[in-house]
C-alpha positions as CSV (number, residue, x, y, z in Angstrom):
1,X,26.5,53.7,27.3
2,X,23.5,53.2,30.0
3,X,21.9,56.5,30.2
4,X,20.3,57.4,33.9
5,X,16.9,56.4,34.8
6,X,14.3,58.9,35.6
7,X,14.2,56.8,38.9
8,X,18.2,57.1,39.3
9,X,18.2,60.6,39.0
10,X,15.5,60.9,41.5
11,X,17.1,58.9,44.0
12,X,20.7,60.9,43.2
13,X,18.4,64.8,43.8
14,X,17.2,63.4,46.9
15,X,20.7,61.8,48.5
16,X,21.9,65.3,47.5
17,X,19.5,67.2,48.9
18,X,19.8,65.3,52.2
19,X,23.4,65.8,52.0
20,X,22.6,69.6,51.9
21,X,22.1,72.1,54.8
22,X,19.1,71.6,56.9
23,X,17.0,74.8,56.5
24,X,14.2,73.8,58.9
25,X,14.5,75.6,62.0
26,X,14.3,78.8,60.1
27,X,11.6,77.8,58.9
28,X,10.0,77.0,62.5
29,X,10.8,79.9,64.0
30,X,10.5,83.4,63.0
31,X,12.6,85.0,66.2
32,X,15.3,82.2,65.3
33,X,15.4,83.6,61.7
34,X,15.8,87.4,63.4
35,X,18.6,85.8,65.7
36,X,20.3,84.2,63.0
37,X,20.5,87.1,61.0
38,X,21.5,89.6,63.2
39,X,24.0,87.6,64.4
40,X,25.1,87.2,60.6
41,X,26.1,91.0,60.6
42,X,27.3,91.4,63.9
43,X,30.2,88.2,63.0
44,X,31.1,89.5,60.1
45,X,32.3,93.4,61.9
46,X,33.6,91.4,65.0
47,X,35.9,89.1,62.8
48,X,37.1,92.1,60.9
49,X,38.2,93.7,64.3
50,X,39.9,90.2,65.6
51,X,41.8,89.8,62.2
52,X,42.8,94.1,62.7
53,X,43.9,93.8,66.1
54,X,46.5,91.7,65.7
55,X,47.7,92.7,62.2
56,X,47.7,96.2,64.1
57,X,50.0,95.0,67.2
58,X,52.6,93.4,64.4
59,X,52.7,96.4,62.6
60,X,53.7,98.1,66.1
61,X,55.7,95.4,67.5
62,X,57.2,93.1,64.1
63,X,56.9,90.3,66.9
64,X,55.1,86.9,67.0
65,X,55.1,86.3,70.0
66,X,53.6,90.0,70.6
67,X,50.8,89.1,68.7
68,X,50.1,85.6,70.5
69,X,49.6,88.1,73.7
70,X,46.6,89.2,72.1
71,X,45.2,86.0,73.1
72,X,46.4,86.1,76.0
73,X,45.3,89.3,77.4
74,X,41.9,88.9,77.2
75,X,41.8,84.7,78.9
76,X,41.6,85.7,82.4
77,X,38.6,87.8,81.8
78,X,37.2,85.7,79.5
79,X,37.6,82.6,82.5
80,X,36.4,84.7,85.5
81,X,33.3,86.2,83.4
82,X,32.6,83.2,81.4
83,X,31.7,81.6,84.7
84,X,30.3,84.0,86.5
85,X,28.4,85.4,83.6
86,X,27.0,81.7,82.8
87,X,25.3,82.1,86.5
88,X,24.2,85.6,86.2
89,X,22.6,84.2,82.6
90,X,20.8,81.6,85.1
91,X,19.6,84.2,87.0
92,X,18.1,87.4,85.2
93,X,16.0,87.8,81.5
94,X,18.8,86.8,79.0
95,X,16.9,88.7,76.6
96,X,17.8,92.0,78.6
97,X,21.5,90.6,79.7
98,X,22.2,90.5,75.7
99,X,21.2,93.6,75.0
100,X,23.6,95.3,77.7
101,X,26.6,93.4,76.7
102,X,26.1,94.1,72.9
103,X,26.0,98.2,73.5
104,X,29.4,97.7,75.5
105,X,30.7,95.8,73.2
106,X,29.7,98.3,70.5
107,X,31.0,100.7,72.8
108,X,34.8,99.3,72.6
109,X,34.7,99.6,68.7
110,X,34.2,102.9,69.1
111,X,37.4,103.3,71.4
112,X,39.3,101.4,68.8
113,X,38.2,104.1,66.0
114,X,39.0,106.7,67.9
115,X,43.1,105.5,69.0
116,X,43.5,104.7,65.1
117,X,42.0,108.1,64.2
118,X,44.8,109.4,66.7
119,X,47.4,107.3,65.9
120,X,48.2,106.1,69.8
121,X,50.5,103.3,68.6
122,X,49.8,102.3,72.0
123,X,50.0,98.0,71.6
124,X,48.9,98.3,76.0
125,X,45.6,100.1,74.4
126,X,44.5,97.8,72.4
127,X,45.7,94.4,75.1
128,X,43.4,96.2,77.6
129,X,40.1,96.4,74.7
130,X,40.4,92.8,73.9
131,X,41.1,92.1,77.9
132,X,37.4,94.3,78.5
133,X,35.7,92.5,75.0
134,X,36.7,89.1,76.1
135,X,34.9,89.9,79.5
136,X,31.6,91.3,78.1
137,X,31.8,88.3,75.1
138,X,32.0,85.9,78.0
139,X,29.2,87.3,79.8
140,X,27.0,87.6,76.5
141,X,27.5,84.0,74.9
142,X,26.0,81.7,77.8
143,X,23.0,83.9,77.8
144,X,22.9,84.2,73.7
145,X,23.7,79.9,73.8
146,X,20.7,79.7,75.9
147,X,18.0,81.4,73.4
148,X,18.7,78.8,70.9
149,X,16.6,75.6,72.9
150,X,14.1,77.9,73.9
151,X,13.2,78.9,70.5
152,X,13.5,75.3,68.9
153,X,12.7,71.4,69.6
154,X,15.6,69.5,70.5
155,X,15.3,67.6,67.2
156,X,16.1,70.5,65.3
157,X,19.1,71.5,67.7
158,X,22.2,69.7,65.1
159,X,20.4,71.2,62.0
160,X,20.2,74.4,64.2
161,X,23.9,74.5,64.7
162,X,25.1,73.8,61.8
163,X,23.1,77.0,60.4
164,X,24.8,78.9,63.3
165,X,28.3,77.5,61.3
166,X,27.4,78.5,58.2
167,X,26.6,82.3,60.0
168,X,29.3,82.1,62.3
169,X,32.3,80.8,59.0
170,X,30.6,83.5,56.7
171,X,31.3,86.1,58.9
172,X,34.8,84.3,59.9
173,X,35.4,83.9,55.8
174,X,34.7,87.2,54.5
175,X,35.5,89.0,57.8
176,X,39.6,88.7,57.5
177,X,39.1,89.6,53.5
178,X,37.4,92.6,54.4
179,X,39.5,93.5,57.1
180,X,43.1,93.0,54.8
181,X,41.2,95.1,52.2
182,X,39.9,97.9,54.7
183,X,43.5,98.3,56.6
184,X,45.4,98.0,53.3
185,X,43.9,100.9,51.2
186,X,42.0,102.9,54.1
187,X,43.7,102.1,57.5
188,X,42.6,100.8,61.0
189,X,39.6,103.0,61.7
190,X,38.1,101.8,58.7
191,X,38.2,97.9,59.3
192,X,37.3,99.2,63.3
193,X,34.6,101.4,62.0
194,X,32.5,99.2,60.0
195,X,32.6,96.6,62.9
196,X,30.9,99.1,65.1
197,X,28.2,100.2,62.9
198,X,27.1,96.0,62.6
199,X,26.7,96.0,66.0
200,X,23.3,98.0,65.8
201,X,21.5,94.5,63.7
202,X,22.7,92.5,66.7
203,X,20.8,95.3,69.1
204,X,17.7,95.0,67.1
205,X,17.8,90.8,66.1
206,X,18.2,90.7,70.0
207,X,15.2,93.5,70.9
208,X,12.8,91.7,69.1
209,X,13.0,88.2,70.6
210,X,10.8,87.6,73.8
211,X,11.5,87.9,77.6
212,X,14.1,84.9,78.0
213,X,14.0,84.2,82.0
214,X,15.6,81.3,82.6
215,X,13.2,78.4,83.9
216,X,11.8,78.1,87.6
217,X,12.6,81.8,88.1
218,X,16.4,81.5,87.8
219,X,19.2,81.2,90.6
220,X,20.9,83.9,92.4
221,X,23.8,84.4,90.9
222,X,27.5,83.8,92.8
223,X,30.0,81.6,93.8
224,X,27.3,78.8,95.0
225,X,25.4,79.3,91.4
226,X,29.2,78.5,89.7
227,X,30.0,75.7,91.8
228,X,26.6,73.8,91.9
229,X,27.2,74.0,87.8
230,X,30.7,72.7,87.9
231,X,29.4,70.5,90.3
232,X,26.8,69.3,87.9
233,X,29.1,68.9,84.9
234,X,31.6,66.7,87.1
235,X,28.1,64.1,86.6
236,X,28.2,64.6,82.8
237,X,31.6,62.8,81.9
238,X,31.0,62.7,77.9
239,X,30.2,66.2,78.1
240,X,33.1,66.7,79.9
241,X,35.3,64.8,77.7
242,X,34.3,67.2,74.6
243,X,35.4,70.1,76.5
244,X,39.0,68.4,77.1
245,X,39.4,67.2,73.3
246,X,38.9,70.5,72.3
247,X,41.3,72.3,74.7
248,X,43.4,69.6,73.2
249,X,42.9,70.7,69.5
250,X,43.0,74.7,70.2
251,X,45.7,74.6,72.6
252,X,48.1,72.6,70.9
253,X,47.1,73.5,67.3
254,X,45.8,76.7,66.5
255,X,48.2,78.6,64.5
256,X,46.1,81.9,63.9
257,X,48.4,83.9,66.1
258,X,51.7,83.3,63.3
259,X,49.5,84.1,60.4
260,X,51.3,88.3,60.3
261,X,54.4,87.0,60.3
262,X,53.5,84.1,57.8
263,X,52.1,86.1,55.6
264,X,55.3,88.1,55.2
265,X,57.9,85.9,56.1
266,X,57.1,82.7,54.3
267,X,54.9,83.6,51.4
268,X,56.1,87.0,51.2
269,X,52.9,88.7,51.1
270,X,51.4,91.6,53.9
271,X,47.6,92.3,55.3
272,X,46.0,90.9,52.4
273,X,47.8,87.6,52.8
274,X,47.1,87.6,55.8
275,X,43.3,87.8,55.5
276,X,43.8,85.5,53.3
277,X,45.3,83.0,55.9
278,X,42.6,83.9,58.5
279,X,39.6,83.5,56.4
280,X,40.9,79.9,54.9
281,X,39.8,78.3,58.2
282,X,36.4,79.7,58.2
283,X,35.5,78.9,54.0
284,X,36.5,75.5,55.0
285,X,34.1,75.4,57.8
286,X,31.8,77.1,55.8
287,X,31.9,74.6,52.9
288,X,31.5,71.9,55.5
289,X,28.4,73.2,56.9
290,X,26.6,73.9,53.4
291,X,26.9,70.1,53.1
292,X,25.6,69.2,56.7
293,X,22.1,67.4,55.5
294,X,23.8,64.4,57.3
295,X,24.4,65.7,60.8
296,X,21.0,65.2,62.1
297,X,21.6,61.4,61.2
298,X,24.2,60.7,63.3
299,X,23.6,59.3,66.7
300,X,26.8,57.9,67.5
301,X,28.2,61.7,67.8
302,X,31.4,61.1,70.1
303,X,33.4,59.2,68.3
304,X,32.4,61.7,65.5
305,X,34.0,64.7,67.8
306,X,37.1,62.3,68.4
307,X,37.1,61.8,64.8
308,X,37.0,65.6,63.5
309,X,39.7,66.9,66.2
310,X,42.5,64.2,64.7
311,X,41.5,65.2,61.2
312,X,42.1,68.9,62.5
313,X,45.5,68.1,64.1
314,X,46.8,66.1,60.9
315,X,45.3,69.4,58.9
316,X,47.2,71.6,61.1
317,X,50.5,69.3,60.8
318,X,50.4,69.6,57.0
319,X,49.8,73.1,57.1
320,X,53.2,73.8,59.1
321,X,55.1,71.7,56.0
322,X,53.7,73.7,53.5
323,X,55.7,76.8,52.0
324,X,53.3,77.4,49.3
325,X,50.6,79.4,49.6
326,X,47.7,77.7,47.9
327,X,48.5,74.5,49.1
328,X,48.7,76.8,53.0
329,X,45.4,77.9,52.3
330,X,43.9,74.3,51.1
331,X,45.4,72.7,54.1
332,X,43.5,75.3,56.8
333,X,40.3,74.9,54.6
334,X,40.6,71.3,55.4
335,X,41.3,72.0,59.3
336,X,38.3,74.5,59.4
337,X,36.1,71.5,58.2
338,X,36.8,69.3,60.6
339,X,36.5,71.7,63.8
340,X,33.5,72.4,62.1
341,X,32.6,68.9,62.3
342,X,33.7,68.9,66.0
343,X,31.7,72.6,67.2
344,X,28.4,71.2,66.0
345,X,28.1,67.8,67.9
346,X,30.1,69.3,71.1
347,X,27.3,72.0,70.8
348,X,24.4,69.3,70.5
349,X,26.1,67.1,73.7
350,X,25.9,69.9,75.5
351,X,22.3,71.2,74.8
352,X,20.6,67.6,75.0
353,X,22.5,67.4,78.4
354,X,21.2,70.6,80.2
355,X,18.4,71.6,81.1
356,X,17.0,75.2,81.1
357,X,18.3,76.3,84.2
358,X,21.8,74.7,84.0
359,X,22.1,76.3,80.4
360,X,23.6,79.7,81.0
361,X,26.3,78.0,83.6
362,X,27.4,74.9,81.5
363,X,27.5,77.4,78.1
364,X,29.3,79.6,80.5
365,X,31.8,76.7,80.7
366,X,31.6,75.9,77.3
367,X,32.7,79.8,76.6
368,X,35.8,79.5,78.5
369,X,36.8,76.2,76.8
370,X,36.1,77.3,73.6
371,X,37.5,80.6,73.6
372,X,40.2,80.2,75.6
373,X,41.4,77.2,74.4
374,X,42.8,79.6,70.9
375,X,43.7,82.2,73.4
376,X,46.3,79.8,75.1
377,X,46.7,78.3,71.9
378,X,47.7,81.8,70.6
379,X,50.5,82.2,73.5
380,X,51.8,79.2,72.3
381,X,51.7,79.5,68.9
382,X,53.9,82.6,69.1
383,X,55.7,81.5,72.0
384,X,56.9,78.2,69.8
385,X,57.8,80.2,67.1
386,X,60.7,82.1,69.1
387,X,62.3,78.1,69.8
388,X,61.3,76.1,66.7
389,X,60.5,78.3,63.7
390,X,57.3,79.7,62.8
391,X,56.0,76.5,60.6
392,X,58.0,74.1,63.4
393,X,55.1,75.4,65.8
394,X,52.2,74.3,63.7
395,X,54.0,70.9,63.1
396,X,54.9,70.0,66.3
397,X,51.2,71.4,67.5
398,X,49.4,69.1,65.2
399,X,51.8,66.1,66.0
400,X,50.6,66.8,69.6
401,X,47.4,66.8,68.8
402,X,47.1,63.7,67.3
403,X,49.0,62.0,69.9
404,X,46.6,63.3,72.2
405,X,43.4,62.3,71.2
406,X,44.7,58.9,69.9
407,X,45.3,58.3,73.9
408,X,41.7,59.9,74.8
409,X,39.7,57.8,72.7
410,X,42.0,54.9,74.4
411,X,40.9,56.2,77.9
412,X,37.5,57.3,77.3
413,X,35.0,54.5,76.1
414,X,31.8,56.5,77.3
415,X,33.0,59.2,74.4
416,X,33.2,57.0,71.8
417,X,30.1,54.7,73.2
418,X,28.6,58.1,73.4
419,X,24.8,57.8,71.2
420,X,22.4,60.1,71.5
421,X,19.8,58.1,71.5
422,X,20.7,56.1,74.4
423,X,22.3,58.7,77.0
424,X,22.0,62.4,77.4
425,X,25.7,63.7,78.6
């Protein structure tokens, strides 16, 4: 037997440890490491309270479709502020925009405290606080989006995203857990409690950056600001494209809103199980992202996108034919991974394609895509479940989904043409 060369086992540490997260930018940037962290924290109570909510309006309701109005209730907010608080992020100190946005958002944990301390069981409540979060989250993440190229070269921008992956599917992974375990032994205020006390590292992460005006002194902010973005994207088409694959993939396959009645109903479990169901996404992200090393190698990043959202769909698809739990929770570790895959390089298309003062507006469109994409996705989630069954919805979701982007990477040669190094968006 050939034992291993001191060479080999050189060359094998160093493939690994390119293979490995890219730990760079924090080491670039100080305010970036403050950012990061804060944001760490502030995921991790937020994801407790999206996992609550709806476990609370199933407990109230024993209805699917119920729960996919969750996501519904907060998309029209979340479309008229996600573009009109992309331009009023083109137009004033993001920095200070931030701030405002986190104390309200703060704010609304504290309302849901208080109706689980009183035991409302009002399920209108808590549709109109995810209608008012969904409005202040659409206004904050175009101006938070925007920090990130200020703060870093665009080099570092891949490596910089998948860091905000691994913050973002910790919070998303452990979040759910937390919350099962908080409303299981100590009740709703508990899992809405702790979510408002993480608020207060965002408020500081964010206090200590600098000013953040946008570039140029900024736009006024309306309906001409909106439109001249729009109007600017429509010149963008890969850019464009990434938006549509991933309405595509959320839309037609995101099956977090049958996750309650999953839990109970096919793997006979309750809240834990259900955590357990939510957080499977994000650890597969999460493990996904440890091992980005290579992302910032990759030039040819569309048909990568294209690539990641038919790996989700198939994921999603083999999900809805599982009965068994473990092999449930493998399959959504595997569809986490690959949107994973997809949210970095959409991320990166978008930042090498805008400049400063288009940033707040296109991330404003980016918002709206990306979060209310699942919100729709949630409606029909639920709203398939009533007709086929609730694993019939994931399978004929995924199925769709791959059909889908088969016939977009058909149409659109610019997406999969799409290198870096060659065009910007």
């Amino acid at each position: 037997m050939t034992r291993p060369t001191s060479q080999s086992r050189q060359g094998l540490t160093a493939r690994l440890r390119g293979a490995t997260l890219d730990l760079t930018p924090l080491r670039e940037s100080r305010p970036y490491r403050r950012l990061l962290f804060g944001d760490a924290v502030s995921v991790l109570g937020t994801q407790i309270t999206i996992v609550a909510v709806p476990i609370q309006v199933y407990d109230q309701t024993r209805s699917a479709a119920a729960v996919g109005l969750v996501g519904l209730a907060g998309l029209v907010p979340l479309i008229v502020f996600g573009l009109y608080g992309g331009a009023i992020a083109d137009a004033v100190d993001r920095r200070r925009l931030v701030l405002l946005t986190t104390v309200g958002q703060a704010a609304l944990a504290l309302v849901l405290v208080a109706q689980a301390v009183a035991g409302l069981g009002s399920t209108l409540l808590l549709y109109a606080v995810v209608a008012v979060q969904a409005g202040l989250f659409a206004i904050d993440s175009p101006a938070r989006q925007a920090f990130v190229p200020r703060l870093l070269p665009v080099a570092l921008l891949p490596a910089a995203n998948a860091l905000k992956q691994v913050e973002f599917n910790l919070g998303v992974t452990v979040g759910p857990l937390l919350a099962g375990l908080l409303i299981g032994r100590y009740g709703y205020e508990a899992a809405y409690g702790l979510d408002a006390l993480t608020f207060l590292a965002a408020i500081v992460a964010v206090a200590g950056l600098p000013a953040m005006p946008p570039a140029g002194g900024g736009r006024r902010a309306g309906t001409a600001s909106v439109l001249e973005g729009l109007a600017f994207l429509r010149t963008r088409q890969v850019l464009l494209m990434t938006f549509v694959v991933d309405l595509v993939a959320m839309v037609f396959a995101m099956p977090r809103a049958l996750f309650p009645a999953l839990a109970e109903q096919v793997y006979g479990g309750g809240p834990e199980t259900a955590g357990l169901l939510y957080s499977a996404l994000a650890a597969g992200a999460l493990l996904g992202a440890l091992f980005s090393g290579w992302f910032g190698r990759v030039s040819r990043q569309g048909i990568v996108v294209l690539a990641a959202v038919a790996a989700w769909g198939l994921a999603v698809t083999l999900f809805g034919l599982s009965d068994v739990l473990w092999l449930g929770l493998l399959c959504l570790a595997a569809a986490g991974a690959a949107d994973m895959v997809s949210a970095v390089f959409r991320v990166a298309i978008m930042q090498a394609a805008a400049p400063d003062e288009m940033r707040g507006r296109l991330g404003g469109v980016f918002i709206v895509v990306v979060a209310g994409g699942p919100r729709l996705g949630d409606a029909r989630a639920g709203g398939a479940a009533e007709v086929v069954g609730l694993q019939g919805s994931s399978v004929a979701g995924g199925l769709t989904v791959l059909a889908l982007t088969g016939a977009i990477a058909a149409s659109s040669p610019r997406l999969r043409g799409y290198d870096v190094r060659v065009a910007p968006g």
